[in-house]
N, C-alpha and C positions, 0 to 999 in steps of 0.2 A: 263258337270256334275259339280254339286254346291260342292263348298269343305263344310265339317263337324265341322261348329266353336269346338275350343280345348275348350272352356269353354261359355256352354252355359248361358243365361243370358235374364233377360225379356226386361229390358231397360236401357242403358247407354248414356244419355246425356254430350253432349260436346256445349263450345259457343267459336269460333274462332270470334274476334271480335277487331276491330279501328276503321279506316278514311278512306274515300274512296281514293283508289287511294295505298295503301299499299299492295295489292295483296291476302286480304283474300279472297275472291271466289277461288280463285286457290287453294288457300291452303285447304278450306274447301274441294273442292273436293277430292284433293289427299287422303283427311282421308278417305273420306265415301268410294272411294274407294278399301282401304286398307280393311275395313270392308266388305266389298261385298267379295274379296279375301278370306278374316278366314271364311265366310262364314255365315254369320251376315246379317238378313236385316238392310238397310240403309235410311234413310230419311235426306233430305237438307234444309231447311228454311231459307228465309235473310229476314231482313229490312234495312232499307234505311233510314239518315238519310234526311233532307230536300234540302243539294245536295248531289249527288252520288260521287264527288271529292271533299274530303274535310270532308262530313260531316259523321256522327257517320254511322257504318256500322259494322251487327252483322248477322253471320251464326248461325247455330242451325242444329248439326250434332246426328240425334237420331238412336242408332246401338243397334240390339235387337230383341229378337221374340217375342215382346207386343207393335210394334213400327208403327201406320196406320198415323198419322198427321206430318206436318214437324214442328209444333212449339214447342217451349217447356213450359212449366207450371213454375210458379217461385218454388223456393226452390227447381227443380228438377235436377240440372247441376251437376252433379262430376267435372267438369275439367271446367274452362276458360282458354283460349290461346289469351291473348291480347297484339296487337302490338301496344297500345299505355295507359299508365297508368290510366288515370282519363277514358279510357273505360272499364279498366277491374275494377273499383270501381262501375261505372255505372251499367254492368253487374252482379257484384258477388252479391250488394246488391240485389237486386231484382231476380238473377237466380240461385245464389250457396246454394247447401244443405249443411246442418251442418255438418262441417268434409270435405267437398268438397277443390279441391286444385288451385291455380292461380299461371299461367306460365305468367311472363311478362316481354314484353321489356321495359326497365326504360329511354329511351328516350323517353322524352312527345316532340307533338305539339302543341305550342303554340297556343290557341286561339286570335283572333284578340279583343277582351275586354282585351286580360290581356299582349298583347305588346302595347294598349292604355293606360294600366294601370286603368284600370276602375272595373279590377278584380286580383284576384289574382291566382295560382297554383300551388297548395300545393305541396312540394316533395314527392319525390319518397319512402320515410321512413314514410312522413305522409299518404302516401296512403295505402304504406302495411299495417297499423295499424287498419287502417279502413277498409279493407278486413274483418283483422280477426276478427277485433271487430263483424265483419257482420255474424261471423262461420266459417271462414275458417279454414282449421289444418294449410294448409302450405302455403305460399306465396315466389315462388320463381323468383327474377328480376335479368335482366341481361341485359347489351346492347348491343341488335341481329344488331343493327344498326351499330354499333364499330364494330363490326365483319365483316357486309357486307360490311365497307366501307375499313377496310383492304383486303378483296379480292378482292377491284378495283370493288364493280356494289353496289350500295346500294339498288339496285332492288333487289336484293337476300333475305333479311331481311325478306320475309314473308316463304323461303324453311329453312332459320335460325331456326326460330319459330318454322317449322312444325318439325325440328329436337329435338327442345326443347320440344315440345308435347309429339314425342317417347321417350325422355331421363327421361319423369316425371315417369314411371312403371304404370302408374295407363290403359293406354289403354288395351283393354283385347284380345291384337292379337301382333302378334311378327314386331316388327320396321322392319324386315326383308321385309313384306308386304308394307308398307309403304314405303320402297326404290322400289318395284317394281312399284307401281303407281307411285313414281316420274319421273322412266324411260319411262312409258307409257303418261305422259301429257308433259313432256319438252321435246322442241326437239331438237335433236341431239347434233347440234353445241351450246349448253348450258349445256349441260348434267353433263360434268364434273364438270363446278362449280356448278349448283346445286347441285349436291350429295357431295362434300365437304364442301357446306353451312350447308345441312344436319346433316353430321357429326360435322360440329362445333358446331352446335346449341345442338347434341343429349348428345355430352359431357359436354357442358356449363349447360342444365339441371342438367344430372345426378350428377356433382361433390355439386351442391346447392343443390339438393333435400335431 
């Protein structure tokens, strides 16, 4: 029996999005998940940048009861969750709606033009500027990477993230959900620290939002 979303809604776009090789398909799942739970239909969409380790890589989580395609339209995103900065610029401009919000980890990777020095990368201040410049209301960074790499696995950095996604309020289903898919896709003998990534990431959010 389908659970009864607490607050129905036609359509809520999300873009979970970095570099391949960060663990955003995991993470995308866990959400559309969590929506399947509140009782939301769920749709998943990626692209791929031109390599799959490495190169640009963007979900598109669309939760809703006006929801048949998995892609999203530009200007239609409420929430970006990017684990690497110049992709959540990539993404906001061309995906976030006006007033829309961006969670992001403010460890960039470095592209191979700009450790030849043949380009440059802009900081992490010049990037949030240009979010908002883009419409964003809120632009919250934090480094989910410093975090994971103080719990001993920087593998964890994209369950950091998904914690940071539930810590932003803007999802329309309870983080309570959201820890139960993370029980159901990790397994077992990881379990623990992911759900304390989790929780780091969801407090790291909420104190910046």
């Amino acid at each position: 029996m389908s659970a009864v979303p607490a607050k129905p809604i036609k359509e809520f776009n999300v873009i979970i999005c970095g570099v391949g090789g960060q663990g955003n398909l995991l993470a995308s799942e866990i959400v559309a998940t969590a929506a399947v739970k509140a009782g939301y239909k769920s749709r998943i969409g990626e692209t791929f940048g031109a390599a799959q380790r490495g190169g640009p890589v963007a979900s598109y989580i669309r939760i809703g009861s006006n929801i048949y395609g998995p892609i999203v339209n530009p200007g239609s995103v409420s929430l970006i969750v990017a684990f690497e900065p110049m992709e959540a610029l990539r993404n906001a401009v061309r995906f976030l709606e006006p007033g829309g919000m961006v969670v992001m980890n403010s460890r960039p990777i470095i592209p191979l033009a700009v450790s030849m020095g043949k380009d440059k990368y802009p900081s992490v201040d010049e990037i949030a500027q240009l979010i908002k410049k883009s419409g964003a209301k809120d632009v919250v960074a934090f480094d989910a990477m410093a975090i994971a790499e103080k719990m001993g696995n920087p593998i964890v950095m994209n369950i950091v993230m998904v914690g940071a996604l539930a810590g932003s309020g803007l999802l329309p289903f309870s983080e309570d959900l959201v820890r139960e898919a993370i029980r159901e896709r990790i397994p077992s003998a990881l379990l623990e620290l992911n759900m304390k990534a989790f929780d780091e990431g969801y407090r790291a959010s909420a104190r910046k939002s």
